[in-house]
C-alpha positions in Angstrom: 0.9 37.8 67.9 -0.6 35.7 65.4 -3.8 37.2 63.6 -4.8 33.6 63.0 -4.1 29.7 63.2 -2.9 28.6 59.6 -3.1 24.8 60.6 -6.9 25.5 61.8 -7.6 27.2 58.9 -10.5 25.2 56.3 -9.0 23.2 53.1 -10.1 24.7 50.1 -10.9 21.8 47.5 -9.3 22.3 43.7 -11.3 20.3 41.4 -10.1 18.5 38.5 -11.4 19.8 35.7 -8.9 18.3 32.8 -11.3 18.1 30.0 -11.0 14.4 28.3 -10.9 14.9 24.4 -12.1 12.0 22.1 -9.8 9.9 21.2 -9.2 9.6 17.1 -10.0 13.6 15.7 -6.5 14.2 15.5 -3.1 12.4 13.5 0.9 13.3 13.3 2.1 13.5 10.4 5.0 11.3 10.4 7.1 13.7 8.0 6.5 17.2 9.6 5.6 16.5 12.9 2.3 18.6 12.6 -1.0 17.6 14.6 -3.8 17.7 12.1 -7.7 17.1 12.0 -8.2 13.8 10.9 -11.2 15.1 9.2 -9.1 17.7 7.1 -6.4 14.9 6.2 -9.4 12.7 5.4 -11.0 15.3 2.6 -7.6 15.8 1.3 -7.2 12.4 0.0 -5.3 11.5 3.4 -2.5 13.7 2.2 -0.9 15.9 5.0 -1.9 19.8 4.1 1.4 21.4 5.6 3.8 19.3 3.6 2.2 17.1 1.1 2.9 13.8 2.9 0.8 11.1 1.6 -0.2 8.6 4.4 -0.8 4.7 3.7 -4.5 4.1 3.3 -6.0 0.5 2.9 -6.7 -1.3 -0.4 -10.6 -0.5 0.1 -10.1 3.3 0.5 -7.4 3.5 -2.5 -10.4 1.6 -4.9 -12.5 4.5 -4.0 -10.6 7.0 -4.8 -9.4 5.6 -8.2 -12.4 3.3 -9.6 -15.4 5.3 -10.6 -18.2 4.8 -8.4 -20.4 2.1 -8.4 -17.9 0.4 -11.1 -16.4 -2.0 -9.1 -16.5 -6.0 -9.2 -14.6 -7.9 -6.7 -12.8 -10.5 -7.7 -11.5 -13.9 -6.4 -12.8 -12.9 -2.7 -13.0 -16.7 -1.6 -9.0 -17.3 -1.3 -7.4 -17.3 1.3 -4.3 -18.1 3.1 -3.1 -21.5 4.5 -0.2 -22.6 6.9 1.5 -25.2 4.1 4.7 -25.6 6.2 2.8 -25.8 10.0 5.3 -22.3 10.6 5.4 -21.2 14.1 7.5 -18.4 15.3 6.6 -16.4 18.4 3.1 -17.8 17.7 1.1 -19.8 14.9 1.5 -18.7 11.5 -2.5 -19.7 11.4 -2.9 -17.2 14.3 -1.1 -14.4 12.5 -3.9 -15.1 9.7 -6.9 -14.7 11.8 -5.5 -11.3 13.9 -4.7 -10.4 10.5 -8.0 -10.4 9.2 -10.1 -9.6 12.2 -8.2 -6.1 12.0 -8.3 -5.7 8.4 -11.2 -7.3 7.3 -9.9 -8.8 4.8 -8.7 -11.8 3.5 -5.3 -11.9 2.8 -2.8 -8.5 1.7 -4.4 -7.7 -1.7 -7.7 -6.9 -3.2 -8.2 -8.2 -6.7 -11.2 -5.4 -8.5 -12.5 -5.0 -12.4 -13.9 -1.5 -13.3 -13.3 1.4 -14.5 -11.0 4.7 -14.2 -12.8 7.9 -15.8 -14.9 5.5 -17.9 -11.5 3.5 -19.1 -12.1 -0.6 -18.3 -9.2 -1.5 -16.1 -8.2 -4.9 -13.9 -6.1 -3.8 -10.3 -4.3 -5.5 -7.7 -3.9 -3.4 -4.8 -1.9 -4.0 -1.6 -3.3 -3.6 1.7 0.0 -3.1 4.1 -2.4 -2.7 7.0 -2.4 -7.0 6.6 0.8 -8.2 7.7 3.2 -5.5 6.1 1.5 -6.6 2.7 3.8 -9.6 2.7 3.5 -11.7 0.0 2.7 -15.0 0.2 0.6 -17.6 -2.3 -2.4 -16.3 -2.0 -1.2 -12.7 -2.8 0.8 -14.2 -5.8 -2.5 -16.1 -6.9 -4.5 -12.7 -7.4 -1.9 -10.7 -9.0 -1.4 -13.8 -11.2 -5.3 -13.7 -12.1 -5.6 -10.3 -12.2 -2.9 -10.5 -15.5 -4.9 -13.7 -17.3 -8.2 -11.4 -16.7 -6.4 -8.4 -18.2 -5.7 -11.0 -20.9 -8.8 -12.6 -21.3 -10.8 -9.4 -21.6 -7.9 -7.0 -23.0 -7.9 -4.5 -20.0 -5.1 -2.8 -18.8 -4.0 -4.3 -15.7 -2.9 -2.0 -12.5 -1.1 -2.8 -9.2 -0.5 -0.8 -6.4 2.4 -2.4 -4.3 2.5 -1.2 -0.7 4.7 -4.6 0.8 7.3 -5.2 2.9 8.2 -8.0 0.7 7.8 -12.3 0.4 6.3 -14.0 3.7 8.8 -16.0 5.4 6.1 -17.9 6.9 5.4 -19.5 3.7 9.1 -20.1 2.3 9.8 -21.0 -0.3 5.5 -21.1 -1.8 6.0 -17.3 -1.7 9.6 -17.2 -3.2 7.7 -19.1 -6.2 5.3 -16.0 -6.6 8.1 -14.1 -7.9 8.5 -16.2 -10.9 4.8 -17.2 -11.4 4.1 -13.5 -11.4 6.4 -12.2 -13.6 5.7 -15.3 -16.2 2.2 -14.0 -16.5 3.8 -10.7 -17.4 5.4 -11.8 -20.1 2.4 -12.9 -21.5 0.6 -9.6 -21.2 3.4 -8.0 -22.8 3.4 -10.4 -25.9 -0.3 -9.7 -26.4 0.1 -6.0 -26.3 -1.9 -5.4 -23.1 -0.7 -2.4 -21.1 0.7 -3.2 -17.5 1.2 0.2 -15.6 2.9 -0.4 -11.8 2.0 2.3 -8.9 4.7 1.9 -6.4 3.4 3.6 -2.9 5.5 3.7 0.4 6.4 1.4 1.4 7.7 -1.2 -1.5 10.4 -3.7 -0.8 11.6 -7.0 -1.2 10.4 -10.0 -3.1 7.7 -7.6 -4.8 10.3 -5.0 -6.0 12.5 -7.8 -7.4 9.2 -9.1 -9.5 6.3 -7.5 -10.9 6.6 -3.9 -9.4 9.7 -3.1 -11.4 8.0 -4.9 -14.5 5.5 -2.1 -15.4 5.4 -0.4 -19.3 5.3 2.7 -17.2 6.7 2.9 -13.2 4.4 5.8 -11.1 5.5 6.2 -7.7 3.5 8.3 -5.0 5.6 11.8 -3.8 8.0 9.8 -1.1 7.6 6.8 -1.1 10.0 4.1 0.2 11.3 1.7 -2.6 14.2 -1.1 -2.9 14.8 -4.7 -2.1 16.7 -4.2 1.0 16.4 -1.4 3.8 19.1 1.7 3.8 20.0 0.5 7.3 20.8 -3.0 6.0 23.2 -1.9 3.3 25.0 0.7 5.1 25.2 -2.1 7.1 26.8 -4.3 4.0 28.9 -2.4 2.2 30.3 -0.3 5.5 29.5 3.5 3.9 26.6 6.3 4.1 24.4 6.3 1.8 23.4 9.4 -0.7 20.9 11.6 0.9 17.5 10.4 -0.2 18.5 7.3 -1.3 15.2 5.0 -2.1 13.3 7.7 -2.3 10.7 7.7 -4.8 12.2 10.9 -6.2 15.7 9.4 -6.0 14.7 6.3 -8.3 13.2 9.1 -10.6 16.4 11.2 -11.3 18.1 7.8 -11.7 15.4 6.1 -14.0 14.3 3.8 -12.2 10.8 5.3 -11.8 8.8 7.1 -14.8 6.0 9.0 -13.0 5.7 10.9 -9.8 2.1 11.6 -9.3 0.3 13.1 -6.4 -2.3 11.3 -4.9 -5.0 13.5 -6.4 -4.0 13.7 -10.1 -3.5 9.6 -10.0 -7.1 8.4 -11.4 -6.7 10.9 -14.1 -3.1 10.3 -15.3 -3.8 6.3 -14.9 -6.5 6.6 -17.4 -4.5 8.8 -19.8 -1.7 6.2 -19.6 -4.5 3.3 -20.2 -6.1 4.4 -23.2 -2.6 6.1 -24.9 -1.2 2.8 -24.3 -4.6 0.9 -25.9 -6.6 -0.5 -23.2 -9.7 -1.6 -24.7 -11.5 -4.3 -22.8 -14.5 -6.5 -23.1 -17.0 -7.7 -20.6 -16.1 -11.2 -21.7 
């Protein structure tokens, strides 16, 4: 005989007490697979502290890190991008622009600065890839461009930071052109004796690896980082074989002289004005 009636019995009632954690205190590194406090990645120069991987940070953020504070002038703010050839893929070219900056806040893929790096007078480009891949269209080879005449107008070393996935194709062949007009304005540095120093960050392809990245009196490349013209998958694809371990790797491009430098984020302000003023970066305020 039954002691008591299960089915009568009173329903106890579980609470749900799964406790909702903020979104945005924690990032994966993408190399070791680690869950880290975005605060801790932030104070390390947004460099993972398990295994050293540098993650991609914005134009604005690198300029702080590198310019000394309060140094900084902006220049050529006001450009910004077109739709020349009325391009529409899977939507507007136009309407690329404007998500483009709404999520960036910038203008177009670059910021163009003047200041100075440990109280050396320097002109930068740097790529934001967080703006459509840091493709490189005209108004991207506009700045670079002016960024080289201002090195040569004022006799500052000029610096860019590539982070791009290569030309726009939404602008055909007015960002093919940037190649050329870029790397013309190069020459022209070079003649004068103004130093040109390239800092290749991951990840740098295409249009801009074919141009002015691969242009600098001295290559750095961050610990890495990603650099060629076309992706590994695309030439295996090509040629039909494996490619060496590593291959693109900044550290690859090293051992095979393609790059001169591999510098850690954190040593990168003081090795860039080491290079600058051995290499005779005087500079004006002209």
């Amino acid at each position: 005989m039954a002691w008591f009636n299960i089915s009568k019995a009173p329903k106890l009632k579980v609470e749900d007490k799964k406790v909702k954690m903020p979104s945005g205190l924690w990032v994966k590194c993408k190399s070791c697979g680690e869950i880290i406090y975005k605060k801790e990645v932030e104070k390390n120069l947004h460099v993972c502290p398990k295994c050293n991987y540098h993650f991609r940070i914005s134009a604005r953020k690198r300029i702080e890190m590198v310019f000394d504070e309060g140094s900084c002038t902006y220049l050529s703010e006001d450009l910004e991008a077109t739709n020349p050839l009325s391009f529409r893929d899977t939507k507007k070219y136009s309407d690329r622009l404007k998500d483009a900056k709404k999520k960036t806040e910038s203008k177009d893929a670059i910021e163009l600065v003047e200041g100075t790096i440990n109280s050396v007078p320097a002109v930068a480009a740097i790529f934001n890839f967080e703006f459509m891949g840091g493709s490189m269209g005209s108004v991207v080879g506009e700045k670079i461009t002016r960024a080289i005449e201002r090195g040569l107008e004022t006799k500052k070393g000029v610096i860019i930071f590539s982070s791009s996935g290569g030309a726009r194709m939404q602008e055909g062949i007015f960002s093919l052109m940037q190649m050329a007009k870029s790397s013309a304005a190069l020459a022209r540095l070079k003649k004068a004796g103004i130093p040109y120093l390239s800092v290749l960050t991951d990840p740098t392809y295409g249009g801009v690896t074919a141009s002015f990245a691969m242009l600098g009196d001295v290559i750095l490349a961050e610990p890495k980082s990603m650099i060629g013209f076309a992706g590994p998958r695309v030439i295996e694809q090509t040629i039909g074989q494996a490619l060496p371990e590593g291959f693109q790797r900044a550290e690859y491009l090293l051992e095979h002289g393609m790059v001169d430098i591999i510098e850690e984020r954190k040593d990168l302000k003081e090795t860039l004005s080491k290079l600058l003023t051995m290499l005779g970066s005087k500079g004006s305020n002209s």
